[in-house]
N, C-alpha and C positions, 0 to 999 in steps of 0.2 A: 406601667408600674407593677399590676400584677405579674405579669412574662416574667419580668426583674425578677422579681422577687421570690415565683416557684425555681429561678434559674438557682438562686440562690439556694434556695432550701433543698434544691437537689445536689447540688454541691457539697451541702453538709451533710447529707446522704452517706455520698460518694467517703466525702473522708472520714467519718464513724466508721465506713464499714470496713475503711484500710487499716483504722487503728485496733477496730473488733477481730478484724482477722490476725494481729497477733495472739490471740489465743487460743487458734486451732494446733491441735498438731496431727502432721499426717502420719495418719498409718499405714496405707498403700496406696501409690501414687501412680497409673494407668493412664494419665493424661495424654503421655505420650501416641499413642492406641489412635485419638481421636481423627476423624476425617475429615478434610474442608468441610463440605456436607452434612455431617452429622446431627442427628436430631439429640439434643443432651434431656437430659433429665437431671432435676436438683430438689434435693430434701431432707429434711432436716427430722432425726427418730430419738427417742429415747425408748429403751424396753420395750420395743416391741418382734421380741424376737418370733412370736406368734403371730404375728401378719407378715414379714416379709416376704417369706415364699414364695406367697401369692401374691403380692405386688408386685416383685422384681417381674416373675414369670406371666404377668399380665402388659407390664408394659413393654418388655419384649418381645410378645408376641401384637403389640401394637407398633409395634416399627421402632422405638428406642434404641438408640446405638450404643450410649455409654450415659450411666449413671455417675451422677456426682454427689458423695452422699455427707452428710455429718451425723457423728453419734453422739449425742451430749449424753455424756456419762449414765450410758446403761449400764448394768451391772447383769441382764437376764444373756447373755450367750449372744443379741441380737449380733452385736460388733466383731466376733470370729464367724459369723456366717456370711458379713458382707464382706468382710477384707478378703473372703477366701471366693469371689465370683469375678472371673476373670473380665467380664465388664465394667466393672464398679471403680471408682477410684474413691478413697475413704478417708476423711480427717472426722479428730475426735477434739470433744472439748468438755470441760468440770466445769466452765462458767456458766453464770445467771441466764437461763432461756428467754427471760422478759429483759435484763437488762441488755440483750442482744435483741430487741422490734421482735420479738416470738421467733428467733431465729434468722429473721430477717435479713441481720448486717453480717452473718455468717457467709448468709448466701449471694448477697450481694459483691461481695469482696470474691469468691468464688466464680460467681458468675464477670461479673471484669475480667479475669485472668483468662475463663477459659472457654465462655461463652460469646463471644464477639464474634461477629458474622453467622453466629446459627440460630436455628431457630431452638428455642429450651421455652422446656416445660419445668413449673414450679407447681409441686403438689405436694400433703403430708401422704402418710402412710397410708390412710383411711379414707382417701380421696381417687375415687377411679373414673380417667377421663370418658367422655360420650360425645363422639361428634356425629353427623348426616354421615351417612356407607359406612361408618367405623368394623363395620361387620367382614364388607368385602374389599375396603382400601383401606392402607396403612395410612400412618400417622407422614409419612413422604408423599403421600398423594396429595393430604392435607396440606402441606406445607407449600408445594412445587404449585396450588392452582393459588395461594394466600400468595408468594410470590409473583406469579402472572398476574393478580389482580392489584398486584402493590398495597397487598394488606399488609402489616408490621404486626398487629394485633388480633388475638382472636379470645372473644368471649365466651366466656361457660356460668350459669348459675349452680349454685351449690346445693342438689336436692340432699336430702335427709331420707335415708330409705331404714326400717326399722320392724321388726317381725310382727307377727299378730302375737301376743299373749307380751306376761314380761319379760323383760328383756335377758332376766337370767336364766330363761329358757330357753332363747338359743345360746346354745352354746358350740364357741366356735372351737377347731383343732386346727393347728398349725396344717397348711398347704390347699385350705378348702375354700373355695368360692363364697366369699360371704353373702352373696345376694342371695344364695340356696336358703340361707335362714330369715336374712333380711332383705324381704321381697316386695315391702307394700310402703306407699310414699303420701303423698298430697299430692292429687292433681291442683286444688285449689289453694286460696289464703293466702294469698301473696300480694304485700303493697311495694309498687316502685315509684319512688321520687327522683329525681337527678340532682347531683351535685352540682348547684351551678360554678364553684369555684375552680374543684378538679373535674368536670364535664362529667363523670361518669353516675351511671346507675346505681340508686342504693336501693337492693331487694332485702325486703326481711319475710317473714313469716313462715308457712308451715308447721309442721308436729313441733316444733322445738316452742315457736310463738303459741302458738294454743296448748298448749302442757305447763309452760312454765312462765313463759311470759304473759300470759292473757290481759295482768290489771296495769302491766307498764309497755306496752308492744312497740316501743320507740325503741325499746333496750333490748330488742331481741336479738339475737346474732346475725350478720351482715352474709347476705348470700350471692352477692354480685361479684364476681374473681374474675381477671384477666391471666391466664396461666401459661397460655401458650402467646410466645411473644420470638419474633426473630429480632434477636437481641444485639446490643452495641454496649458498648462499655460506660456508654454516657446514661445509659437507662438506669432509673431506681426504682425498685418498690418503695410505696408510703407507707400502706397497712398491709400488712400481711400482700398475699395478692388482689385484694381490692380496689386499690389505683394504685399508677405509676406515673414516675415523670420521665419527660414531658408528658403533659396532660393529653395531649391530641392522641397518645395511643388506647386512651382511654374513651377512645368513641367506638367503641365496637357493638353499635346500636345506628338502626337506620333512623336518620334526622326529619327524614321527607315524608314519615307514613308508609312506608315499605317494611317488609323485612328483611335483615342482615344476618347470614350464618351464624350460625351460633351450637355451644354443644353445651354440657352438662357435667358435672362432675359427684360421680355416684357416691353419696357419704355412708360409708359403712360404720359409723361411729356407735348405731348402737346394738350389740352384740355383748354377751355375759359378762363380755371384761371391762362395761362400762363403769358398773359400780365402783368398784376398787379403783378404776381411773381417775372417774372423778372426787371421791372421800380423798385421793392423795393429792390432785390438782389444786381443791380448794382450800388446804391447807401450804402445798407450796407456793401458791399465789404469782407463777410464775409467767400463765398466761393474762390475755389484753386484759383491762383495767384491775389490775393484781389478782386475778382468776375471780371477780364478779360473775362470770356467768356460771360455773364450776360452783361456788359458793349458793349460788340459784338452787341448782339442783341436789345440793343437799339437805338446801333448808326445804324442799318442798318431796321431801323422799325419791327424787333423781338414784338414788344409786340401781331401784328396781323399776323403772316406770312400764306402763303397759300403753305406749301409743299408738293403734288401731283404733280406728272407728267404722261409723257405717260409711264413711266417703272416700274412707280408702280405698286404692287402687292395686292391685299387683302388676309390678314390672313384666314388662315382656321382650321388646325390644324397645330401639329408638326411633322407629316411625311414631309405635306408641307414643310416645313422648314429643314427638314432631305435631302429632295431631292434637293431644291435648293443648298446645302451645307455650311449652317449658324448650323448647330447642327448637330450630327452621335451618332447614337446609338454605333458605335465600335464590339466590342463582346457579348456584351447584348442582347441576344435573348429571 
């Protein structure tokens, strides 16, 4: 009865997201372009025409073939920078970003059409993937050994990386590596539980849980993402990239006391232009539970916080991050 009944809920998924994708319109449309093979990329921006840059130009230099993007009514320039990159295929849309699952049913209506049979990557703007070699193999090597091992799924937790002093000290410029400013993360502070309904992992904590969540840490923001998925048209996102149905591709955690591959998704979220992101968030109430967690950070002076302490760690590479035990390469040699 439960099978039934996520079949179901995934269905209703499926048709929100047909009837949400009436309200895209496209602005340049490169679909065509795409390869059997192709690695996609899908993500959804407003205003952020100061990080693109360096995100397009990060993930193609990770193996990404063609971007698939949506603009919800920017108004900063971001949206004639992306219609104008000959990879990108771009629709735009003025509707509710919460009444769309954060974007979700945008993507998912997107991903049906154009993502079936590849493998696509769901990330925001301020989200940059890390897997085991990501140094010396592309994002195809990743894909081509997840296919010989008949993996569907591959998991990443969502670290928080954020500078020493506050935050409206670094300040970032459009095309510049943001890890140059914000370099130092949590190694520690991290609780996992499993969802016994939808199988998968719920991780909270780090800098975000001890700054601002400390006296409610149930309600801290969820850092467990399945991003990279070789996709079918029957797949949905639930939450965000959190879980997906079917459930089972939600096991991207070894069941037996092993470890299972895994990578990391580097959050550059806090950098000078958090302030002002967040003061406009928690009044447009647009993100998860009408921007509660946005509304956090202002009530506790979030727009400048200063998250460093003495446990912090500076980034280096991903072995780093292998050995602390936030990502395992698994079997992957």
């Amino acid at each position: 009865m439960t099978s039934y009944s996520l079949r179901l809920q995934r269905q209703r998924w499926k048709l929100r997201a047909r009837r949400k994708g009436r309200e895209l319109s496209g602005v340049v449309d490169r679909t065509k372009q795409i390869g059997a093979s192709d690695i996609l990329l899908f993500c959804t921006f407003r205003n952020e025409d100061v990080r693109l840059p360096y995100f397009i130009k990060y993930y193609r230099d990770l193996g990404v073939d063609h971007f698939i993007m949506v603009d919800n009514d920017s108004n900063d320039g971001g949206q004639d920078y992306v219609a104008a990159q000959p990879d990108i295929s771009l629709w735009s849309t003025k509707s509710g970003y919460g009444d769309a699952r954060s974007g979700m049913d945008w993507l998912t209506f997107l991903q049906g059409k154009y993502a079936d049979g590849h493998w696509a990557l769901t990330v925001d703007v301020d989200e940059f993937f890390v897997y085991p070699f990501c140094d010396t193999r592309p994002m195809r090597a990743l894909a081509d050994w997840l296919d010989a091992s008949e993996v569907r799924s591959f998991g990443a937790m969502l670290l928080d990386m954020y500078p020493k002093g506050p935050v409206s000290q670094a300040v970032y410029e459009k095309g510049q590596n943001p890890f140059d400013l914000a370099s130092w993360f949590d190694a520690g502070n991290y609780v996992i539980s499993r969802n016994e309904l939808m199988r998968n992992l719920w991780i909270q904590g780090g800098p975000r849980a001890r700054a601002f969540f400390a006296d409610k840490p149930k309600t801290a923001p969820a850092l467990n993402k399945i991003p990279f998925v070789k996709w079918s048209r029957q797949y949905a996102y639930v939450s965000s990239t959190h879980m997906i149905l079917p459930r089972g591709l939600n096991l991207v955690y070894d069941q037996q006391g092993g470890e299972k591959t895994s990578g990391l998704l580097l959050h550059a979220k806090f950098l000078n232009t958090f302030g002002a992101r967040a003061a406009q968030e928690a009044v447009r109430g647009q993100h998860y539970g009408d921007g509660r967690e946005y509304q956090t950070y202002a009530e506790q002076n979030g727009a400048d916080p200063d998250l460093w302490c003495n446990w912090s760690e500076k980034y280096i590479n991903w072995r780093q991050l292998e050995v602390l035990g936030l990502m395992s390469k698994g079997n992957w040699a």
